[in-house]
PDB file of the backbone (N, CA, C, O) and the ligand in Angstrom, with CONECT records:
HET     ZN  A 101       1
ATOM      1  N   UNK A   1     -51.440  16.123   7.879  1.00  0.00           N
ATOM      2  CA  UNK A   1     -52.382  15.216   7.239  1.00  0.00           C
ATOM      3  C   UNK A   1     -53.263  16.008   6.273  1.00  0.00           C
ATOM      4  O   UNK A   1     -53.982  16.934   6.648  1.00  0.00           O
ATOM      5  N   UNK A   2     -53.184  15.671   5.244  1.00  0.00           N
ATOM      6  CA  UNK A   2     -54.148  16.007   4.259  1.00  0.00           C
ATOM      7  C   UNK A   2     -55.739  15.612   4.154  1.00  0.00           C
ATOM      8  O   UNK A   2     -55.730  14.571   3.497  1.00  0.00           O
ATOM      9  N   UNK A   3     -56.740  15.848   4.393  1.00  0.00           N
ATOM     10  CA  UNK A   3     -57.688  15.962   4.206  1.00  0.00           C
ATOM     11  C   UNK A   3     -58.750  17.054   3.148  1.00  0.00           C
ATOM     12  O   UNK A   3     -58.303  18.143   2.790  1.00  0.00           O
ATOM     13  N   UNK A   4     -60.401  16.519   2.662  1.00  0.00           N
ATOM     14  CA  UNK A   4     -60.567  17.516   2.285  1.00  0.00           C
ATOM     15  C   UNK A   4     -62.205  17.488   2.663  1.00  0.00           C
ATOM     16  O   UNK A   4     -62.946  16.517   2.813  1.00  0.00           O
ATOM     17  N   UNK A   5     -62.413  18.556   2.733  1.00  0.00           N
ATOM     18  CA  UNK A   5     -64.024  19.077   3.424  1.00  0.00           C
ATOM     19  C   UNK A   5     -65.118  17.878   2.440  1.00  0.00           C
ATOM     20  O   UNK A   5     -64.766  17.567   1.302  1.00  0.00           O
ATOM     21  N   UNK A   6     -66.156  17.422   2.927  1.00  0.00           N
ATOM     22  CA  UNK A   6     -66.954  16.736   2.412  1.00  0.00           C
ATOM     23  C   UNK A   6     -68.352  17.593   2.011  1.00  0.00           C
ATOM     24  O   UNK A   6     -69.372  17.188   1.453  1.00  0.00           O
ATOM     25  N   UNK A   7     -67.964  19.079   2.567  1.00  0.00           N
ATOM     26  CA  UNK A   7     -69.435  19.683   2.232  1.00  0.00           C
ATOM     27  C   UNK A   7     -68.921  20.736   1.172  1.00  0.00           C
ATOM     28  O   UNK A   7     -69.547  21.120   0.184  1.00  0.00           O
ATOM     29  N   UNK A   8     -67.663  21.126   1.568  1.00  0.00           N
ATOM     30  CA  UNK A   8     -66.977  22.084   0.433  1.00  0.00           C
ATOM     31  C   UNK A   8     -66.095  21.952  -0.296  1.00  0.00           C
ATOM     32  O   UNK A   8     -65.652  22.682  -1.182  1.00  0.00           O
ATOM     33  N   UNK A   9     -65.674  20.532   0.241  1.00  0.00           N
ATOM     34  CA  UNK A   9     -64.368  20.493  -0.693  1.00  0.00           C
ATOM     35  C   UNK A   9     -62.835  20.935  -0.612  1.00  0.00           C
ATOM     36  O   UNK A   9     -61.852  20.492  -1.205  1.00  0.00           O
ATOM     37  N   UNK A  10     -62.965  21.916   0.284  1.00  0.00           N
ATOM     38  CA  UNK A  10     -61.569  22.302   0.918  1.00  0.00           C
ATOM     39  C   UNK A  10     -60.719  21.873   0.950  1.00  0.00           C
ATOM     40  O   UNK A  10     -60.978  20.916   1.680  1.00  0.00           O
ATOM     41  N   UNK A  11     -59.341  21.759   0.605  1.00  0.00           N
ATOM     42  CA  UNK A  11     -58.706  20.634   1.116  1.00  0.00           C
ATOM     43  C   UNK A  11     -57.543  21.723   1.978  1.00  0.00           C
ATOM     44  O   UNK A  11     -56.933  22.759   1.713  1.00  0.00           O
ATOM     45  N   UNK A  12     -57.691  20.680   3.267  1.00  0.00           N
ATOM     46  CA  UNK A  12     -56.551  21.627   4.456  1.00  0.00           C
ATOM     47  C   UNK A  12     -55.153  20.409   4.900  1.00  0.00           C
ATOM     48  O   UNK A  12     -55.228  19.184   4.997  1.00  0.00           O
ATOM     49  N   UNK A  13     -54.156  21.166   5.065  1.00  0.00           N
ATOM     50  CA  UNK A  13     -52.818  20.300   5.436  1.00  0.00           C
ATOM     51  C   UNK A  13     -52.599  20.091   6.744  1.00  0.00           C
ATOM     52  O   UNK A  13     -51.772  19.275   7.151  1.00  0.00           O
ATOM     53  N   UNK A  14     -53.652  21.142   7.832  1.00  0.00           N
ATOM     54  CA  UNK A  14     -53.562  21.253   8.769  1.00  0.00           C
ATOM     55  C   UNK A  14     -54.293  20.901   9.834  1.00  0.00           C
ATOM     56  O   UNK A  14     -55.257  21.586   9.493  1.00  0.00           O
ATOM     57  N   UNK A  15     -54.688  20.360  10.940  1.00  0.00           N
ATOM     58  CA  UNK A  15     -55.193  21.007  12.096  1.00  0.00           C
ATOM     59  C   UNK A  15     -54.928  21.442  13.472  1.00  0.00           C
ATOM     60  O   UNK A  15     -54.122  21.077  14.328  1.00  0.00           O
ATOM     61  N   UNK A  16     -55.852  22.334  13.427  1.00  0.00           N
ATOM     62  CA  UNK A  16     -55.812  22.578  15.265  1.00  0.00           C
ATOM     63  C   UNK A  16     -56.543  22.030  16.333  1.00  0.00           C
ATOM     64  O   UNK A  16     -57.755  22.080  16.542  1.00  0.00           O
ATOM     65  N   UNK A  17     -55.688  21.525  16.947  1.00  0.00           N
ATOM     66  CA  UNK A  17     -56.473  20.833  17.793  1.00  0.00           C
ATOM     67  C   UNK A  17     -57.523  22.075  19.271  1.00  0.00           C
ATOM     68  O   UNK A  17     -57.129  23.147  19.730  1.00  0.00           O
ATOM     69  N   UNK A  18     -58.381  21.584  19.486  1.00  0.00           N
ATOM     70  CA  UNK A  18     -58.902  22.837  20.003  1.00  0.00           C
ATOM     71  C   UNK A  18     -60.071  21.921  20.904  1.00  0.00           C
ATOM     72  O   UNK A  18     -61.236  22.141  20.573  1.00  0.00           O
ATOM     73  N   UNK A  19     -59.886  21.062  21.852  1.00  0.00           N
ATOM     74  CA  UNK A  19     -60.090  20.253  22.963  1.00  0.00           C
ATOM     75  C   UNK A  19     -59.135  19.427  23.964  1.00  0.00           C
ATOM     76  O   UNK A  19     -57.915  19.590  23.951  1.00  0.00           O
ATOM     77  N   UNK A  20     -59.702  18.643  24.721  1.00  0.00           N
ATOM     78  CA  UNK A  20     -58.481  17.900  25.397  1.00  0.00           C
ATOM     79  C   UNK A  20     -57.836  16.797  24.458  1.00  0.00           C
ATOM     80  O   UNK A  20     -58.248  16.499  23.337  1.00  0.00           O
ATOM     81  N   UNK A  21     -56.708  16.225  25.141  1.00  0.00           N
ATOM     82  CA  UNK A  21     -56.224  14.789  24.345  1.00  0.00           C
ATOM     83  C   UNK A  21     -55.374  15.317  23.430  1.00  0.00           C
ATOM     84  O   UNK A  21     -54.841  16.421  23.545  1.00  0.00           O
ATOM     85  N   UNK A  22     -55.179  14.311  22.221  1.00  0.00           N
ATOM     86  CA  UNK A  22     -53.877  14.281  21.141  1.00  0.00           C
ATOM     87  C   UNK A  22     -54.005  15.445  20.977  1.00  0.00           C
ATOM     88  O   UNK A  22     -54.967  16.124  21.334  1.00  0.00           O
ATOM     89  N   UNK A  23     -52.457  16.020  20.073  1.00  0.00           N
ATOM     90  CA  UNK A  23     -52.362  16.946  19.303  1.00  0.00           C
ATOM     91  C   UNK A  23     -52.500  16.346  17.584  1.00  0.00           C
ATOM     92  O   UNK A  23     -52.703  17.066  16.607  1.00  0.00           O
ATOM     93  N   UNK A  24     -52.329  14.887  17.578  1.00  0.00           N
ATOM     94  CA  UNK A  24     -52.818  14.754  15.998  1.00  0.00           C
ATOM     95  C   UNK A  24     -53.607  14.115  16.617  1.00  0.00           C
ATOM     96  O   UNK A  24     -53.633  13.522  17.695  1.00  0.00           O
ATOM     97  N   UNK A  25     -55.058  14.533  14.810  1.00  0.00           N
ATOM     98  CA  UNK A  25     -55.948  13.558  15.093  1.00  0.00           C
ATOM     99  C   UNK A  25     -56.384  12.380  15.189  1.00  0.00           C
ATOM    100  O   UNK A  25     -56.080  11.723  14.194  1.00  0.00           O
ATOM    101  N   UNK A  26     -56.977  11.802  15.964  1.00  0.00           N
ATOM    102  CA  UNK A  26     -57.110   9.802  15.509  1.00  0.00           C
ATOM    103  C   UNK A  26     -58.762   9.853  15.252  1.00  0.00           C
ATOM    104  O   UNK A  26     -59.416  10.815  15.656  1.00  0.00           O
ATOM    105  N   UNK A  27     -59.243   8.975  14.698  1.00  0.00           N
ATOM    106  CA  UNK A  27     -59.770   7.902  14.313  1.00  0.00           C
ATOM    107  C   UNK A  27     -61.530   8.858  14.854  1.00  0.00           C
ATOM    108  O   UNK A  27     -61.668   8.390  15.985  1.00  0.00           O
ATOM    109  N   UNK A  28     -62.254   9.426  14.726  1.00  0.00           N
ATOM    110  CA  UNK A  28     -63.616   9.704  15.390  1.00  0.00           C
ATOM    111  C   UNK A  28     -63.672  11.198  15.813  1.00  0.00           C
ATOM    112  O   UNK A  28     -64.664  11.807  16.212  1.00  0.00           O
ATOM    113  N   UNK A  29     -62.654  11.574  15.679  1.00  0.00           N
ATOM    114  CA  UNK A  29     -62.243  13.244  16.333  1.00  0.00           C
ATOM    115  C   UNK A  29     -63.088  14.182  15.336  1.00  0.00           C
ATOM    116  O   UNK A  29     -63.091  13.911  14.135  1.00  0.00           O
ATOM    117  N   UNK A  30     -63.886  15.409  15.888  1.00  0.00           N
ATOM    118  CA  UNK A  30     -64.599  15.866  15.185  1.00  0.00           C
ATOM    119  C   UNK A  30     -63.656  16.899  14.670  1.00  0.00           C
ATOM    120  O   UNK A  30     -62.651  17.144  15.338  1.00  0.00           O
ATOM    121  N   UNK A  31     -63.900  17.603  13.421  1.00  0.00           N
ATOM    122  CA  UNK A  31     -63.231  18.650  12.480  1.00  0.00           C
ATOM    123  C   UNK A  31     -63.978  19.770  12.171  1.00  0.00           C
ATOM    124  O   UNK A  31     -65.116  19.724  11.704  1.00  0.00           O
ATOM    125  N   UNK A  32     -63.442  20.638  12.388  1.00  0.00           N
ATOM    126  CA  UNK A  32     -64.546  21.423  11.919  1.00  0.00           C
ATOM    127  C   UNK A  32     -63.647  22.366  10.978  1.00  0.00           C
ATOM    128  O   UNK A  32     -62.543  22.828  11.265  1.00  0.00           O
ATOM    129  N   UNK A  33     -64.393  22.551   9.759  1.00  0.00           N
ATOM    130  CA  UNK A  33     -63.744  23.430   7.957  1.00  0.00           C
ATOM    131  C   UNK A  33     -63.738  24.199   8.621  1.00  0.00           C
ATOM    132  O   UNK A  33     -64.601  24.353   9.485  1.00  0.00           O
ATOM    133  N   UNK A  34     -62.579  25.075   8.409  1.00  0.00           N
ATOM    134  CA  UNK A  34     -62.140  26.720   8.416  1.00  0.00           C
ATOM    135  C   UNK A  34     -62.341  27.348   7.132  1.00  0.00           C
ATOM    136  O   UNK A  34     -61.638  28.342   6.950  1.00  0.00           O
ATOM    137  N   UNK A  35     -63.430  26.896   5.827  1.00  0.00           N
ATOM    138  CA  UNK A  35     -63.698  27.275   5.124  1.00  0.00           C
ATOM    139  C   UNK A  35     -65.465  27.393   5.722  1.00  0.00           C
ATOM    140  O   UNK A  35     -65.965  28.381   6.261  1.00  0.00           O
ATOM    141  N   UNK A  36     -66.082  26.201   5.454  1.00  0.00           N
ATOM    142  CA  UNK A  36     -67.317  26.229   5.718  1.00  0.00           C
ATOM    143  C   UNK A  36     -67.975  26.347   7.074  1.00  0.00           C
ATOM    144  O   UNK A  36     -69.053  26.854   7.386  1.00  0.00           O
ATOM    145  N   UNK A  37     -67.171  25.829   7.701  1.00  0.00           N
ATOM    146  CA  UNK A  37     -67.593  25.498   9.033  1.00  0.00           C
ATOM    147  C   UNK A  37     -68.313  24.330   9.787  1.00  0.00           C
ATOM    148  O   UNK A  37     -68.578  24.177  10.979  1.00  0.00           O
ATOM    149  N   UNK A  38     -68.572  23.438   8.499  1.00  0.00           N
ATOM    150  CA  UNK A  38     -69.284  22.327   9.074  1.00  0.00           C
ATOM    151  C   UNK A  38     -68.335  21.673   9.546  1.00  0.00           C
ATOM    152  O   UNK A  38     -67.157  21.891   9.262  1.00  0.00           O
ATOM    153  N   UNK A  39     -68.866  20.502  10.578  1.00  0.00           N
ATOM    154  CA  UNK A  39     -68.357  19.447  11.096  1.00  0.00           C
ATOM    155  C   UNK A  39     -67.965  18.458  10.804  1.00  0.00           C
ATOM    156  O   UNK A  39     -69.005  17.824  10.622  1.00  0.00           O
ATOM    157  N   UNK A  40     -66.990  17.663  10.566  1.00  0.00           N
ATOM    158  CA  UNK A  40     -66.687  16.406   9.848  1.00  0.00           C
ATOM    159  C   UNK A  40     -66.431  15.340  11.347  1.00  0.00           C
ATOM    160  O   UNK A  40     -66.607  15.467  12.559  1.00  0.00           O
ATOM    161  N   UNK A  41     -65.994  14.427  10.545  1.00  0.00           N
ATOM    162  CA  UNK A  41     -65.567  13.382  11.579  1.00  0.00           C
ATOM    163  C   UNK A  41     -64.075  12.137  10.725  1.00  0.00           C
ATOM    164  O   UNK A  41     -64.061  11.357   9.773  1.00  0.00           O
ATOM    165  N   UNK A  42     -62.881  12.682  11.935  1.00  0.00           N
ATOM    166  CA  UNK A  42     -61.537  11.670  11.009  1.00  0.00           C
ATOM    167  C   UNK A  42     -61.973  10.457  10.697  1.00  0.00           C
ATOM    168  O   UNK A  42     -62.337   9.734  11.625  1.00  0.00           O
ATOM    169  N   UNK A  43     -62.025  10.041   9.536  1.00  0.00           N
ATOM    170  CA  UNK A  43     -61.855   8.346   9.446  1.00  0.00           C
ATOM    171  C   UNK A  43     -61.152   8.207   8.152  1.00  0.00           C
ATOM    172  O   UNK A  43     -61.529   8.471   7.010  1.00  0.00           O
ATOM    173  N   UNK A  44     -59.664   7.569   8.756  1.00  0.00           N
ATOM    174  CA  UNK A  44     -58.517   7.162   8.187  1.00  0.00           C
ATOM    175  C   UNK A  44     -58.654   5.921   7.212  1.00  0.00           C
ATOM    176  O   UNK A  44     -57.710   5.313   6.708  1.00  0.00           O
ATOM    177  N   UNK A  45     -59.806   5.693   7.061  1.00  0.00           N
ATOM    178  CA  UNK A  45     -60.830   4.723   5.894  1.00  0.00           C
ATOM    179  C   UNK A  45     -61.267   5.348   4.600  1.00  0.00           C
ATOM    180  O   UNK A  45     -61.795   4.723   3.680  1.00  0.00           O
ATOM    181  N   UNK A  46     -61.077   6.280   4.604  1.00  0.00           N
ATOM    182  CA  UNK A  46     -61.479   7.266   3.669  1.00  0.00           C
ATOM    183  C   UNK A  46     -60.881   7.789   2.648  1.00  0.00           C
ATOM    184  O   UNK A  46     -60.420   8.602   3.449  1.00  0.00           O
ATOM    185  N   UNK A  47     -60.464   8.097   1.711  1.00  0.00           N
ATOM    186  CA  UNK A  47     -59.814   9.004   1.046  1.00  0.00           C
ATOM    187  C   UNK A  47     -59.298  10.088   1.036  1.00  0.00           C
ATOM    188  O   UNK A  47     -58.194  10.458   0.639  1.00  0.00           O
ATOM    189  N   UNK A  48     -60.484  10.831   1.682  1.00  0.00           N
ATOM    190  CA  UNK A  48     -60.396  12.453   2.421  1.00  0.00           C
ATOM    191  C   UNK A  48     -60.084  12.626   3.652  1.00  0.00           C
ATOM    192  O   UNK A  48     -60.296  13.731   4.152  1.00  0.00           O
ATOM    193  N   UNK A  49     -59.468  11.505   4.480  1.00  0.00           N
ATOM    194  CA  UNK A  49     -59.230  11.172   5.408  1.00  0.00           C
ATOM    195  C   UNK A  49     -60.389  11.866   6.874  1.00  0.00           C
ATOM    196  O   UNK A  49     -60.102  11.885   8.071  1.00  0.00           O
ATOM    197  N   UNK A  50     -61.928  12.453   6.085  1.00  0.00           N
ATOM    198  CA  UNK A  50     -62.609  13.414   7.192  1.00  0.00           C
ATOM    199  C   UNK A  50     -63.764  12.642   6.380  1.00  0.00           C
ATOM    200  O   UNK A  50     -63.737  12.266   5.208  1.00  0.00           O
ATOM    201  N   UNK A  51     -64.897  12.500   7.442  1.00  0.00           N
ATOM    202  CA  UNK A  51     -66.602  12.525   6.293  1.00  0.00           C
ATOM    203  C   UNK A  51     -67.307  13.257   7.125  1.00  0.00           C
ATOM    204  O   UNK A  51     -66.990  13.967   8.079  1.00  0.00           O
ATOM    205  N   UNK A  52     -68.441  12.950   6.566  1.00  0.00           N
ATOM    206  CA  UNK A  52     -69.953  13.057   7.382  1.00  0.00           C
ATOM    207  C   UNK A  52     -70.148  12.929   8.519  1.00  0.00           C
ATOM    208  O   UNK A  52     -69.415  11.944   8.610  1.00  0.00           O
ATOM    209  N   UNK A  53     -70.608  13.099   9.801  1.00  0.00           N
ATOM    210  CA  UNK A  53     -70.647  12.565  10.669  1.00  0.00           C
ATOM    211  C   UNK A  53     -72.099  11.780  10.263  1.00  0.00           C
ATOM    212  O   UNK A  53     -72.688  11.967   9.198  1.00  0.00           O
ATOM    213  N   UNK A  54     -72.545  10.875  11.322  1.00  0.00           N
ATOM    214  CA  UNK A  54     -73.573   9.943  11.385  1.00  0.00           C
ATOM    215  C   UNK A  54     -74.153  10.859  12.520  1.00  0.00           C
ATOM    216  O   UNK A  54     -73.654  11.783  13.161  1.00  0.00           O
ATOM    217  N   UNK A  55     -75.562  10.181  12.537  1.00  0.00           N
ATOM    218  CA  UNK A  55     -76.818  10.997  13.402  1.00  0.00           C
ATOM    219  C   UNK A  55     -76.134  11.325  14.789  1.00  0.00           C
ATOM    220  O   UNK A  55     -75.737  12.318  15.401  1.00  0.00           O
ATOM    221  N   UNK A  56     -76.207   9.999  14.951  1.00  0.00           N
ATOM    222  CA  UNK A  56     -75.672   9.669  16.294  1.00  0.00           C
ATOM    223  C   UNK A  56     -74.070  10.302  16.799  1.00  0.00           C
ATOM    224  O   UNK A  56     -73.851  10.269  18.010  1.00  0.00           O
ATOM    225  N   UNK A  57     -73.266  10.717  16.125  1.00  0.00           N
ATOM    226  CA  UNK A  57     -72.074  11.677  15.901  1.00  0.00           C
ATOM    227  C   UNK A  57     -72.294  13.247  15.982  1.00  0.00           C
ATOM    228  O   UNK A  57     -71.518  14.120  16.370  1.00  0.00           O
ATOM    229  N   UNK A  58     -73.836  13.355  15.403  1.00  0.00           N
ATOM    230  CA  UNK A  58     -73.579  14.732  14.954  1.00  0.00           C
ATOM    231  C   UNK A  58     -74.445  15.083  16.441  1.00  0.00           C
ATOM    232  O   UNK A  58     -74.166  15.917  17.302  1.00  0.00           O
ATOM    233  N   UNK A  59     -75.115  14.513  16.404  1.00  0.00           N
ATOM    234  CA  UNK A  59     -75.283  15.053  18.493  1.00  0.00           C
ATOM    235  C   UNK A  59     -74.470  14.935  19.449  1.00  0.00           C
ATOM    236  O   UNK A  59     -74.516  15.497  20.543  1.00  0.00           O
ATOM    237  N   UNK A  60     -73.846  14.332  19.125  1.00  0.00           N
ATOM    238  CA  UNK A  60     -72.490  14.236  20.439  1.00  0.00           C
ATOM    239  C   UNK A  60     -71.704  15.628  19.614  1.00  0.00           C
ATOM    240  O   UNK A  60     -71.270  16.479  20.391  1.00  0.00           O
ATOM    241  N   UNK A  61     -71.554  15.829  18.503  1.00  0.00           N
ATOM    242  CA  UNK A  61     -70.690  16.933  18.197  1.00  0.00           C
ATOM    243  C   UNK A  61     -71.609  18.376  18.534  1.00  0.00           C
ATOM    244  O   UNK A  61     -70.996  19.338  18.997  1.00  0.00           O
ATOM    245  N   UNK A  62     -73.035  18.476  18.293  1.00  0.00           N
ATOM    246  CA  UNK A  62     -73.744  19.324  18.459  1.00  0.00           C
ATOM    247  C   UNK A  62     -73.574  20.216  19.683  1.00  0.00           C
ATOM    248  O   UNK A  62     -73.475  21.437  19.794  1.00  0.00           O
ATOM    249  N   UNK A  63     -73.574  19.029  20.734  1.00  0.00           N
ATOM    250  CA  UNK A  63     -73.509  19.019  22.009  1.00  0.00           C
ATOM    251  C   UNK A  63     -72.433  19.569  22.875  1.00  0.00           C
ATOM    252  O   UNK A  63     -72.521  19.920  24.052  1.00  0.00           O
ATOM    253  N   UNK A  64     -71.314  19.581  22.020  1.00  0.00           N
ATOM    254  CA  UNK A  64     -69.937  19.906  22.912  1.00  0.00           C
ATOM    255  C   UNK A  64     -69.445  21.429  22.829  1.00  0.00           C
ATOM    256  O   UNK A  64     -69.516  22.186  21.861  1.00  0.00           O
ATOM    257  N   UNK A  65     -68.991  21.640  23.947  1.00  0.00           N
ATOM    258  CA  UNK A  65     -68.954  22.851  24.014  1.00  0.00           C
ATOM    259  C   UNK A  65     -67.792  23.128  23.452  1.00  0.00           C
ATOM    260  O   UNK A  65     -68.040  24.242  22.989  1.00  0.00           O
ATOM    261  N   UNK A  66     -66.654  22.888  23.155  1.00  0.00           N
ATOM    262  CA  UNK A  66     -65.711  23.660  22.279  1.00  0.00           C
ATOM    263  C   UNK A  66     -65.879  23.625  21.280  1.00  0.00           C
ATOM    264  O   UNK A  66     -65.007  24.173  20.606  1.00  0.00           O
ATOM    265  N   UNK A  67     -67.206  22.908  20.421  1.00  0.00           N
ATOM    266  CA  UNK A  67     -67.325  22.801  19.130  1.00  0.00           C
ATOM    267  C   UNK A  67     -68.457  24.001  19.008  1.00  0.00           C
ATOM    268  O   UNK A  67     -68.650  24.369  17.849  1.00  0.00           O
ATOM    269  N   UNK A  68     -69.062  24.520  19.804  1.00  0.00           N
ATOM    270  CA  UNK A  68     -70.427  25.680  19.935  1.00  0.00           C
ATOM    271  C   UNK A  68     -69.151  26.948  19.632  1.00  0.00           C
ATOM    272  O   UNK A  68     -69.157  27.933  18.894  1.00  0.00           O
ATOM    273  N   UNK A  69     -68.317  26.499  20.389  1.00  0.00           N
ATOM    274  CA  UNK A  69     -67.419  28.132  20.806  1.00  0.00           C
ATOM    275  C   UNK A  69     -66.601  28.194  19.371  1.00  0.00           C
ATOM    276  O   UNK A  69     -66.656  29.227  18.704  1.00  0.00           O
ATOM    277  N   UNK A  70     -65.902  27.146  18.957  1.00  0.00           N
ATOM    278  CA  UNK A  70     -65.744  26.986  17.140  1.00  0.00           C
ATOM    279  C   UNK A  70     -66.328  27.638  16.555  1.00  0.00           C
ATOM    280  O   UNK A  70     -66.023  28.799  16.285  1.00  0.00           O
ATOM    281  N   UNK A  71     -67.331  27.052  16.203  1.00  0.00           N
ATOM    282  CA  UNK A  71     -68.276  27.378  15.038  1.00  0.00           C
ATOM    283  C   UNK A  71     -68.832  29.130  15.730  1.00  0.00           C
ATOM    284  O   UNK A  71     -69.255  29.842  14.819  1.00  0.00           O
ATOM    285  N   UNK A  72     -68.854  29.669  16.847  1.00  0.00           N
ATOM    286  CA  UNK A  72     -69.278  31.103  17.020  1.00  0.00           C
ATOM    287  C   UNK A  72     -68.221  31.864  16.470  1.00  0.00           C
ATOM    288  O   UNK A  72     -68.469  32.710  15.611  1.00  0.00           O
ATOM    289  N   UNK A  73     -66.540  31.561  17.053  1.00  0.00           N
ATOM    290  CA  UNK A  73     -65.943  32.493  16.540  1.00  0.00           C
ATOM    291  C   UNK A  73     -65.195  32.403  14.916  1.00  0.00           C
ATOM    292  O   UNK A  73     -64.399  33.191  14.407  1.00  0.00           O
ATOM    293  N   UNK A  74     -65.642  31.446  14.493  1.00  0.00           N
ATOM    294  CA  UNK A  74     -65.642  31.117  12.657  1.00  0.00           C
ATOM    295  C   UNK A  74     -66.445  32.436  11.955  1.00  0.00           C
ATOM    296  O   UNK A  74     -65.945  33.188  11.119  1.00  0.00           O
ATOM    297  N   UNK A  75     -67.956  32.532  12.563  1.00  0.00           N
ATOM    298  CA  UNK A  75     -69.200  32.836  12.360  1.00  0.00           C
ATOM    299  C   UNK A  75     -68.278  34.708  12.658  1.00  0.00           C
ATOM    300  O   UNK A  75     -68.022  35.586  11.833  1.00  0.00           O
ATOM    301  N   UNK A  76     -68.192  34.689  13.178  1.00  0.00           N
ATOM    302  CA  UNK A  76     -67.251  36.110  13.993  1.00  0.00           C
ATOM    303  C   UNK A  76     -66.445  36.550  12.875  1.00  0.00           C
ATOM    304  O   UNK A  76     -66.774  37.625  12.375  1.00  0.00           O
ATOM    305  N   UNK A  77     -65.577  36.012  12.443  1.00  0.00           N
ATOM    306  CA  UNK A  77     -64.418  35.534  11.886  1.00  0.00           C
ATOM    307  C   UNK A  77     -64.838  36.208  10.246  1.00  0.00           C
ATOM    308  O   UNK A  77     -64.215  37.018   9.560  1.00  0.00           O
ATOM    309  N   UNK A  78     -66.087  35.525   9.996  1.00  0.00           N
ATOM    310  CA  UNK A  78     -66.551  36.103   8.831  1.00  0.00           C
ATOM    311  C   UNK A  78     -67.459  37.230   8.586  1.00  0.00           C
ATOM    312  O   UNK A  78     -67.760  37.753   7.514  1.00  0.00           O
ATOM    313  N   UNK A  79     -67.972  37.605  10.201  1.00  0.00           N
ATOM    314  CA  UNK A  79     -68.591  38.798   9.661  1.00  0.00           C
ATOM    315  C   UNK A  79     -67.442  40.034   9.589  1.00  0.00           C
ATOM    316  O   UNK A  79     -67.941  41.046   9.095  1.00  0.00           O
ATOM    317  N   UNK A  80     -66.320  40.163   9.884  1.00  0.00           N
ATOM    318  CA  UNK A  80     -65.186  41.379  10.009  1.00  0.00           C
ATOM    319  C   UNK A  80     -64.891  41.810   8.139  1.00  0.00           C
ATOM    320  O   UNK A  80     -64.091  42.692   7.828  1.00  0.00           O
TER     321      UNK A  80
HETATM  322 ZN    ZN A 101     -65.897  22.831   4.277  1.00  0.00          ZN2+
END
């Protein structure tokens, strides 16, 4: 699935899934850029097939722990 970052623009062919459940994404699944690192959220409504999350999204994403452990070893990732 093609998508592209809403904060950078990225556009990726790929993802990894990196929680429980599907291996493709559906519909609310959070994303996180392997360019930027921010968080998106799938919605197959879209063009970019990823957006923004909403308030109320971005605390439930804030909150989860494989998305903390993401975004640390991204953060990792770029200081080498
Ligand atoms: Zn990005």
């Amino acid at each position: 699935m093609l998508t592209t970052c809403p904060y950078c623009e990225a556009v990726s062919d790929h993802q990894t899934p990196v929680g429980e459940g599907f291996d493709t994404p559906q519909n609310g699944d959070a994303s996180m850029c392997g360019g930027c690192c921010e968080v998106s959220v799938f919605d197959f409504t879209v063009a970019a097939n990823i957006r923004k999350p909403t308030d109320d999204e971005q605390d439930v994403i804030a909150a989860h722990p494989a998305v903390r452990a993401a975004a640390l070893l991204l953060a990792l990732r770029d200081m080498q």
